[in-house]
Biotite code that builds the C-alpha atoms (Angstrom):
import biotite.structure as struc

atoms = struc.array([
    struc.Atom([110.199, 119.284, 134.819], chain_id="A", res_id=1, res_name="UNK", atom_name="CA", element="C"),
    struc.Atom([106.684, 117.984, 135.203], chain_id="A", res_id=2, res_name="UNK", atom_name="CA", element="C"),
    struc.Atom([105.514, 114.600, 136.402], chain_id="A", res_id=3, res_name="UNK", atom_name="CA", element="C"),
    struc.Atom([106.899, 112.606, 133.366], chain_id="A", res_id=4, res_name="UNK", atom_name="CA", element="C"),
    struc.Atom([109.722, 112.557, 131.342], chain_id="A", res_id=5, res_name="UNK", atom_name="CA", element="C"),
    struc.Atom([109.015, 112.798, 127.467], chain_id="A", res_id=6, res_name="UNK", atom_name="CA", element="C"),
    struc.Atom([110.448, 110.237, 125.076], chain_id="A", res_id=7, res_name="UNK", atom_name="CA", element="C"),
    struc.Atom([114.164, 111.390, 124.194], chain_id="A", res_id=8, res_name="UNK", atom_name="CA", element="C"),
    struc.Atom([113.456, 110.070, 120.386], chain_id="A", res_id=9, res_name="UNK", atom_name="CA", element="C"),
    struc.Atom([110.248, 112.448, 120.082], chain_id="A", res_id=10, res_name="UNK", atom_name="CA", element="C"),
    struc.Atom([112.578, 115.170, 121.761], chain_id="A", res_id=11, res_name="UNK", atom_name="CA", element="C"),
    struc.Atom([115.081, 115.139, 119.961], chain_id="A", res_id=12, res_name="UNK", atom_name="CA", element="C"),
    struc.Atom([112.692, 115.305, 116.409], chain_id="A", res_id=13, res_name="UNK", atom_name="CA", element="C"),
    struc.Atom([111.327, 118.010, 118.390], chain_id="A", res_id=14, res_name="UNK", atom_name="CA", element="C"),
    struc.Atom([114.828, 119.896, 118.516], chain_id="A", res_id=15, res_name="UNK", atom_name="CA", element="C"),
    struc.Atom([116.065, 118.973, 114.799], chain_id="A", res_id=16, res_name="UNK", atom_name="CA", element="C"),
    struc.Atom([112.813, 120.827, 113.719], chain_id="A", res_id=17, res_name="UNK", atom_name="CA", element="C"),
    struc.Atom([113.505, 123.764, 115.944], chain_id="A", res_id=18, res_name="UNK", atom_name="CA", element="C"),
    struc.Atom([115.792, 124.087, 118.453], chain_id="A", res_id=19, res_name="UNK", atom_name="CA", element="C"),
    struc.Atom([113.658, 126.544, 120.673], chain_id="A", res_id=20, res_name="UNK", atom_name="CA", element="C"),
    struc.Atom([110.900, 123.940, 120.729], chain_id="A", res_id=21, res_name="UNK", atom_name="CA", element="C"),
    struc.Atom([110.343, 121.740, 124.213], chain_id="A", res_id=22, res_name="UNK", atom_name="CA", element="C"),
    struc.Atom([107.512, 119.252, 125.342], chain_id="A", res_id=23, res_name="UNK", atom_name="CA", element="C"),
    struc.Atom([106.021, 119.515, 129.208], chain_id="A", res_id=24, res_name="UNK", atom_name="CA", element="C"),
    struc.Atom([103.554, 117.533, 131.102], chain_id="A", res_id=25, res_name="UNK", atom_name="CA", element="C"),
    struc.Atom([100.966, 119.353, 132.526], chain_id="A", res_id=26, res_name="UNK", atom_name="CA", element="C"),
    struc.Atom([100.348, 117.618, 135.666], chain_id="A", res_id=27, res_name="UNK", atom_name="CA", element="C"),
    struc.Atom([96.789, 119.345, 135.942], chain_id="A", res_id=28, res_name="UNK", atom_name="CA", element="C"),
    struc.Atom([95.419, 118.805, 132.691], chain_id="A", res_id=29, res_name="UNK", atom_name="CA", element="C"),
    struc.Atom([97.187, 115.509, 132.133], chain_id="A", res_id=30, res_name="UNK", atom_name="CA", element="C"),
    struc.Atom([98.472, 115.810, 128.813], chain_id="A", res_id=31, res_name="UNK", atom_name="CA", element="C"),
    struc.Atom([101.673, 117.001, 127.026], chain_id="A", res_id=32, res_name="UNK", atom_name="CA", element="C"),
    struc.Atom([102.282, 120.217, 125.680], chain_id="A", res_id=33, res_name="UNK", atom_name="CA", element="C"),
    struc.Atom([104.473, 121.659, 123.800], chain_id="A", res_id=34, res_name="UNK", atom_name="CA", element="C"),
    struc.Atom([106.184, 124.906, 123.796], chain_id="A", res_id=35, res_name="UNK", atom_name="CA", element="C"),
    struc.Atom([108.324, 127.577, 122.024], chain_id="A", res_id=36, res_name="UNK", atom_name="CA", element="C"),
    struc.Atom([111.074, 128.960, 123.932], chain_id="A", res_id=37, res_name="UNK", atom_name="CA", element="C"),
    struc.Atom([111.191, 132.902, 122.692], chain_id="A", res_id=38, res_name="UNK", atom_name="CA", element="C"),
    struc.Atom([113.368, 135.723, 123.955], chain_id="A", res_id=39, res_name="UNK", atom_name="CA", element="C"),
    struc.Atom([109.650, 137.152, 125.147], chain_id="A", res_id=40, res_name="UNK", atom_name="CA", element="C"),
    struc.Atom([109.109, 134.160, 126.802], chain_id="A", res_id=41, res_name="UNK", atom_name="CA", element="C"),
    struc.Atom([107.814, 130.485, 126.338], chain_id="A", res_id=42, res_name="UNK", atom_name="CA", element="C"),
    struc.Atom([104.400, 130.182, 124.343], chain_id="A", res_id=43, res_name="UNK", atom_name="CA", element="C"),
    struc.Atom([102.111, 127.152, 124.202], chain_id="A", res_id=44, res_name="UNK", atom_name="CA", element="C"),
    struc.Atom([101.870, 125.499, 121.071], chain_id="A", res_id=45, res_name="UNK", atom_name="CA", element="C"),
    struc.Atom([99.663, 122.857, 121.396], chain_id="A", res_id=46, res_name="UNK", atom_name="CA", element="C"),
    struc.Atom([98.569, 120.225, 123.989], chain_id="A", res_id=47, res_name="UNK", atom_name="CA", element="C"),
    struc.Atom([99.248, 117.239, 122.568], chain_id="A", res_id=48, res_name="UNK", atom_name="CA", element="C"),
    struc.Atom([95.383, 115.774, 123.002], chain_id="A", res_id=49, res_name="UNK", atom_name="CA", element="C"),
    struc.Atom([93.183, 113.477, 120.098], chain_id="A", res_id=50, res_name="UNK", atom_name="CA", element="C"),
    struc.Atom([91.950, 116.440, 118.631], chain_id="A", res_id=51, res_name="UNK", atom_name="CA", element="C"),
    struc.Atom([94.584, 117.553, 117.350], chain_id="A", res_id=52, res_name="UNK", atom_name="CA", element="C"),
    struc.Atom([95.167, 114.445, 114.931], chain_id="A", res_id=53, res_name="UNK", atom_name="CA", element="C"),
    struc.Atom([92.049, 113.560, 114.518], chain_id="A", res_id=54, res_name="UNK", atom_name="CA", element="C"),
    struc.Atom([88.904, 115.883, 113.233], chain_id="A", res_id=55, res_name="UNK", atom_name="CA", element="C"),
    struc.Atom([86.168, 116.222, 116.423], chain_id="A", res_id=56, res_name="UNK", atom_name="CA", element="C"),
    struc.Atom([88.191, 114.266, 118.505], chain_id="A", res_id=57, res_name="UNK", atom_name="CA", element="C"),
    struc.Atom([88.064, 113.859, 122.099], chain_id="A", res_id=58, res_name="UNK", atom_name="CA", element="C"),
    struc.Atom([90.316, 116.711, 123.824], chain_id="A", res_id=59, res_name="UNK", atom_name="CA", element="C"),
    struc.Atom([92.095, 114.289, 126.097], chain_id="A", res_id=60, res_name="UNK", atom_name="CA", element="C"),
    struc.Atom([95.298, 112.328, 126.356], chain_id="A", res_id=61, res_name="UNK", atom_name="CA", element="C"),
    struc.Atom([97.286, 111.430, 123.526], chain_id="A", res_id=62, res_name="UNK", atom_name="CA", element="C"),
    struc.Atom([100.350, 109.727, 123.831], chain_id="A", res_id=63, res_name="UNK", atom_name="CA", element="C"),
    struc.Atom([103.428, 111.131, 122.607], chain_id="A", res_id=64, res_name="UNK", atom_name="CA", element="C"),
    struc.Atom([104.822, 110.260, 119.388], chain_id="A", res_id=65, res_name="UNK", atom_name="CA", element="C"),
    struc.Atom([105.975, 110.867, 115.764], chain_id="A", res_id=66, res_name="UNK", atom_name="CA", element="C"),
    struc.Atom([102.751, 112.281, 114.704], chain_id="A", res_id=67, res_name="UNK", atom_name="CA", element="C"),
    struc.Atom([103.607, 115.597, 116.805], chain_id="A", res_id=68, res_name="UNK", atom_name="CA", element="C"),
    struc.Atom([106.407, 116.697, 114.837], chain_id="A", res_id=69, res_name="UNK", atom_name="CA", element="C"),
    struc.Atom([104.157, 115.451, 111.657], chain_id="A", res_id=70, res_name="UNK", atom_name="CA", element="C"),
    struc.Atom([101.589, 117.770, 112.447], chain_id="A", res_id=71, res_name="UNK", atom_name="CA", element="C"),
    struc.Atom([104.177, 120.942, 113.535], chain_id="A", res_id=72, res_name="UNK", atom_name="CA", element="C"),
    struc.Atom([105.652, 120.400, 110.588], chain_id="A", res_id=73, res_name="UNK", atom_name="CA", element="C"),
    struc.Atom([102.233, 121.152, 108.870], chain_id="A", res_id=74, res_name="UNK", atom_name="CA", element="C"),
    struc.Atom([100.809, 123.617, 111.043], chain_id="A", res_id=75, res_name="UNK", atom_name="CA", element="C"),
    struc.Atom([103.488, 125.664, 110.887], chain_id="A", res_id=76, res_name="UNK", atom_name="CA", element="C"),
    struc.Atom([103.288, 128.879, 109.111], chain_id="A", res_id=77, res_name="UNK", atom_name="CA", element="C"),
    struc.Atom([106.825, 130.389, 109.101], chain_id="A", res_id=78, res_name="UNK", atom_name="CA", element="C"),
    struc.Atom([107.998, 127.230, 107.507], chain_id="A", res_id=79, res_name="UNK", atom_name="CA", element="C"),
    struc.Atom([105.849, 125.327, 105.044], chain_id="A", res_id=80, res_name="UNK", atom_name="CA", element="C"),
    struc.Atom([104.123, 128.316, 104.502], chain_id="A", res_id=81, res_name="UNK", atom_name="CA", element="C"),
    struc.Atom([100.839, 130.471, 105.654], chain_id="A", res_id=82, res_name="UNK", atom_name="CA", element="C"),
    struc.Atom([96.936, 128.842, 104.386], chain_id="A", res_id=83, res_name="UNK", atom_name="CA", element="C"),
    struc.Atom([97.338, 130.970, 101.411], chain_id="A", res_id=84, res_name="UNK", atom_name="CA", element="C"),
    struc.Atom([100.331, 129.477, 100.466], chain_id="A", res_id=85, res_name="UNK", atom_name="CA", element="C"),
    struc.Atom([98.874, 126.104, 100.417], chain_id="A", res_id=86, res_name="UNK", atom_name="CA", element="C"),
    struc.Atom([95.939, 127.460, 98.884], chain_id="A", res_id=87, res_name="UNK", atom_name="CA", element="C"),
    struc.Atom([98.208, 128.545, 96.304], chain_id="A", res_id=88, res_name="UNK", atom_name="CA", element="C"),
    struc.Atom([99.502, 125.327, 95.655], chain_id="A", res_id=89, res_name="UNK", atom_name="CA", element="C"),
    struc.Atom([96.655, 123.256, 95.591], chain_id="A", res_id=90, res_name="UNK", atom_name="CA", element="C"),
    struc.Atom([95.172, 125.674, 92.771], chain_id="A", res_id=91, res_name="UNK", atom_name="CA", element="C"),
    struc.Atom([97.806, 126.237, 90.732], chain_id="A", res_id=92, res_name="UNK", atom_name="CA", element="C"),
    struc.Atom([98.005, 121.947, 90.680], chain_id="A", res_id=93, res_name="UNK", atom_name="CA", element="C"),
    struc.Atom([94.411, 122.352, 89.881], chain_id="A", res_id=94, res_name="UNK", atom_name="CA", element="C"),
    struc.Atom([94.434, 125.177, 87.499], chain_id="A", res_id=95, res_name="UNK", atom_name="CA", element="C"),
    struc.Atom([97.394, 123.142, 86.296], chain_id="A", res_id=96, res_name="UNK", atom_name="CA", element="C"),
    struc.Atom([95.693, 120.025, 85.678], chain_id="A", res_id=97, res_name="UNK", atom_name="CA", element="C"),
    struc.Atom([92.780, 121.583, 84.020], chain_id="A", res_id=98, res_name="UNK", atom_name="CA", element="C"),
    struc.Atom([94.392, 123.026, 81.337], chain_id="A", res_id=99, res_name="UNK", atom_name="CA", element="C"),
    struc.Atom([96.649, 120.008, 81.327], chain_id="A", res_id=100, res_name="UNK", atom_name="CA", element="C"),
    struc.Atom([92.703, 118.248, 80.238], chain_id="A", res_id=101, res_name="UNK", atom_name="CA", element="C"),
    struc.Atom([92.054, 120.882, 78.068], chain_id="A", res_id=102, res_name="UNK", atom_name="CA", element="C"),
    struc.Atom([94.856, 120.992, 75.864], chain_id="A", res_id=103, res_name="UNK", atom_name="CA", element="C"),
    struc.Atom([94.460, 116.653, 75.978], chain_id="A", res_id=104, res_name="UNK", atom_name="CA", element="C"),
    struc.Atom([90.633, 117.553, 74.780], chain_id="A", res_id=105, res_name="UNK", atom_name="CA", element="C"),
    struc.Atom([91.854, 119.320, 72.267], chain_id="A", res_id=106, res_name="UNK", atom_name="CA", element="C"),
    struc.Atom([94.542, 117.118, 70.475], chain_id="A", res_id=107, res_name="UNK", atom_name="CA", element="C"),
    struc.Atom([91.581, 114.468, 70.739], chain_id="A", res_id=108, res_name="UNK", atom_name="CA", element="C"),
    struc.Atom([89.672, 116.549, 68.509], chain_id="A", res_id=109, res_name="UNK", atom_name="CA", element="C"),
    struc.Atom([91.997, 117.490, 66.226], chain_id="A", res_id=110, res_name="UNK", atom_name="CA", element="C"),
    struc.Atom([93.059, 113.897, 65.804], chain_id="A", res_id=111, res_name="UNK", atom_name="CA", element="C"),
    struc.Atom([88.798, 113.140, 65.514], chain_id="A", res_id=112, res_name="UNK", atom_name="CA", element="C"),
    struc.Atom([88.704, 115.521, 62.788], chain_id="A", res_id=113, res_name="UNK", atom_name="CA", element="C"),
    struc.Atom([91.671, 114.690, 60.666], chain_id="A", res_id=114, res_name="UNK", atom_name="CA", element="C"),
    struc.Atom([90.672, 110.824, 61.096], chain_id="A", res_id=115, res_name="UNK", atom_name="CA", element="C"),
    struc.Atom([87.278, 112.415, 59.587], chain_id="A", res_id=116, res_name="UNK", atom_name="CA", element="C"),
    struc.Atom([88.704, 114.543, 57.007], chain_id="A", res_id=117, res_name="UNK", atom_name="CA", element="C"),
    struc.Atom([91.223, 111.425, 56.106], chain_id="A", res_id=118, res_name="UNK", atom_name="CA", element="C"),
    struc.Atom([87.937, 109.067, 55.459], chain_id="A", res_id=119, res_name="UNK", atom_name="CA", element="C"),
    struc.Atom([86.056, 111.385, 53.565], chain_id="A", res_id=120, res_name="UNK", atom_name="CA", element="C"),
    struc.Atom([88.777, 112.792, 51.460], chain_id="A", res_id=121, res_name="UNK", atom_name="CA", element="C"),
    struc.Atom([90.469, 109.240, 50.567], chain_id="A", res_id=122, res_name="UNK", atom_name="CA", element="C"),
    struc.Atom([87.349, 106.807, 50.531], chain_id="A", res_id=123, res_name="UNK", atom_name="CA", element="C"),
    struc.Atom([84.263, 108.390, 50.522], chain_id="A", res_id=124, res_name="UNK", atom_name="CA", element="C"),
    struc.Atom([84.475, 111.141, 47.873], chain_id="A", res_id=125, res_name="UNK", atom_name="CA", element="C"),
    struc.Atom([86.744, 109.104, 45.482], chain_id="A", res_id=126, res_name="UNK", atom_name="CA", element="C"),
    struc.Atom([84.533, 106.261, 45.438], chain_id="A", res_id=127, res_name="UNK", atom_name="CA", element="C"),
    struc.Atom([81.585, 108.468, 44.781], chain_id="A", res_id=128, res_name="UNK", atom_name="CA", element="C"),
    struc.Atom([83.402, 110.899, 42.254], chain_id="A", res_id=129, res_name="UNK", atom_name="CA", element="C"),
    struc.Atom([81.230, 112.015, 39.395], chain_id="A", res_id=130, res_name="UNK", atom_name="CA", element="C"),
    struc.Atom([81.874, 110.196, 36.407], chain_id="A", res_id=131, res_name="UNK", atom_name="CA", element="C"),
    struc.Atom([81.358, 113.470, 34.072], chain_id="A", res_id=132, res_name="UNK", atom_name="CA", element="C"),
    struc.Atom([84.055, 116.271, 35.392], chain_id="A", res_id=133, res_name="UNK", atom_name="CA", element="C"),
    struc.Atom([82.536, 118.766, 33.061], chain_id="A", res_id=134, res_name="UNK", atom_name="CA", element="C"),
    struc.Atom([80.715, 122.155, 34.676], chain_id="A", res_id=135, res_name="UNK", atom_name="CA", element="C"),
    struc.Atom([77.698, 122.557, 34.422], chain_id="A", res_id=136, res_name="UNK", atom_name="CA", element="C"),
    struc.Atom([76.565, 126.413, 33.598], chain_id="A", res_id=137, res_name="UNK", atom_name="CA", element="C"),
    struc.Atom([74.380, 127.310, 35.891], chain_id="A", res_id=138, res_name="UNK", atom_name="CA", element="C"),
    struc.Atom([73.806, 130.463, 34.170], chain_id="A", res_id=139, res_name="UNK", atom_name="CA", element="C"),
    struc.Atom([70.798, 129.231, 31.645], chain_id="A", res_id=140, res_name="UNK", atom_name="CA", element="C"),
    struc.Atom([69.676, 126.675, 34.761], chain_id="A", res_id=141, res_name="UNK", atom_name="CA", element="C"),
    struc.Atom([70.101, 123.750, 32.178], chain_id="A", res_id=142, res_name="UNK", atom_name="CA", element="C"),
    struc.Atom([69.518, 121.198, 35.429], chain_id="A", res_id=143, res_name="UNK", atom_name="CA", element="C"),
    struc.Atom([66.678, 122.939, 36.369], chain_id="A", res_id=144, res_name="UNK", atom_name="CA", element="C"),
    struc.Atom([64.865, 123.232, 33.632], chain_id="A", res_id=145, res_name="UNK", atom_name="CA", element="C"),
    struc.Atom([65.605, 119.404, 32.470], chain_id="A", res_id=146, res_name="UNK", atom_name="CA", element="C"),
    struc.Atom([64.528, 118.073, 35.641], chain_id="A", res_id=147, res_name="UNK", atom_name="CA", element="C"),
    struc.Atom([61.390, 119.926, 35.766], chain_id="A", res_id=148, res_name="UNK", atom_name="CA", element="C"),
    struc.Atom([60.725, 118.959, 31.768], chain_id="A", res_id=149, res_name="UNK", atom_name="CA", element="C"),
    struc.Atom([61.114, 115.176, 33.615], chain_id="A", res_id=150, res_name="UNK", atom_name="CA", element="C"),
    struc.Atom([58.802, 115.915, 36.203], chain_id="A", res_id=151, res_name="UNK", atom_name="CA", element="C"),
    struc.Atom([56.356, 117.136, 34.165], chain_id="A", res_id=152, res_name="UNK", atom_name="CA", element="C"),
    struc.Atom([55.675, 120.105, 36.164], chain_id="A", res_id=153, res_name="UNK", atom_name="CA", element="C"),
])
């Protein structure tokens, strides 16, 4: 055992995730790390430094805490799954989503154009109905021919 002794809480999160996994200090460096025990031997992890929980970070001490067994739990690959995997996820939510918009676009214009079709069909046409319902033959262009005569063209 190094210098310290880790937090029994944290190392006992540690083991519930996996029992192989242990935390040492590393008296040089001076920060924890944390380690799988494997019948090949043990294998770094991590240090447990800044930069690991936070994006450019500083790659110094960091103490301890819950947010270790947070971020094994998502760096893992074996359990939660490889980057594809998550990839996976997150598009097929996405891909999901879309066509969850798309069919929501489409019901909004169906419901656009029979609130259309409604109006003109029920207010606009029977209000303007012609009052004369007989054909006209359009064979000897009677129309035509009238409204030219009217024209005087």
């Amino acid at each position: 055992m190094g210098m310290y002794k880790p937090d029994h809480r944290i190392v006992r999160k540690l083991k519930q995730y996996d029992p192989h996994l242990f935390v040492e200090w590393n008296n040089k460096k001076k920060w924890w790390e944390v380690f799988y025990d494997s019948p090949t031997g043990r294998k770094l992890i991590t240090p447990v430094t800044k930069s690991i929980y936070q994006r450019g970070g500083a790659i110094e001490f960091a103490p301890l805490d819950d947010r270790i067994v947070a971020w094994l739990y998502y760096a893992d690959s074996q359990k939660s799954g490889s980057a594809k995997d998550h990839w996976d996820k997150y598009w097929n939510s996405e891909v999901k989503n879309e066509m969850t918009q798309a069919k929501a676009r489409k019901q909004f214009a169906r419901d656009l154009s029979k609130n259309a079709w409604f109006f003109h069909a029920s207010h606009y046409v029977k209000k303007h109905q012609a009052k004369n319902d007989k054909k006209i033959n359009h064979k000897n262009n009677s129309v035509r021919h009238w409204s030219l005569y009217h024209l005087n063209l």
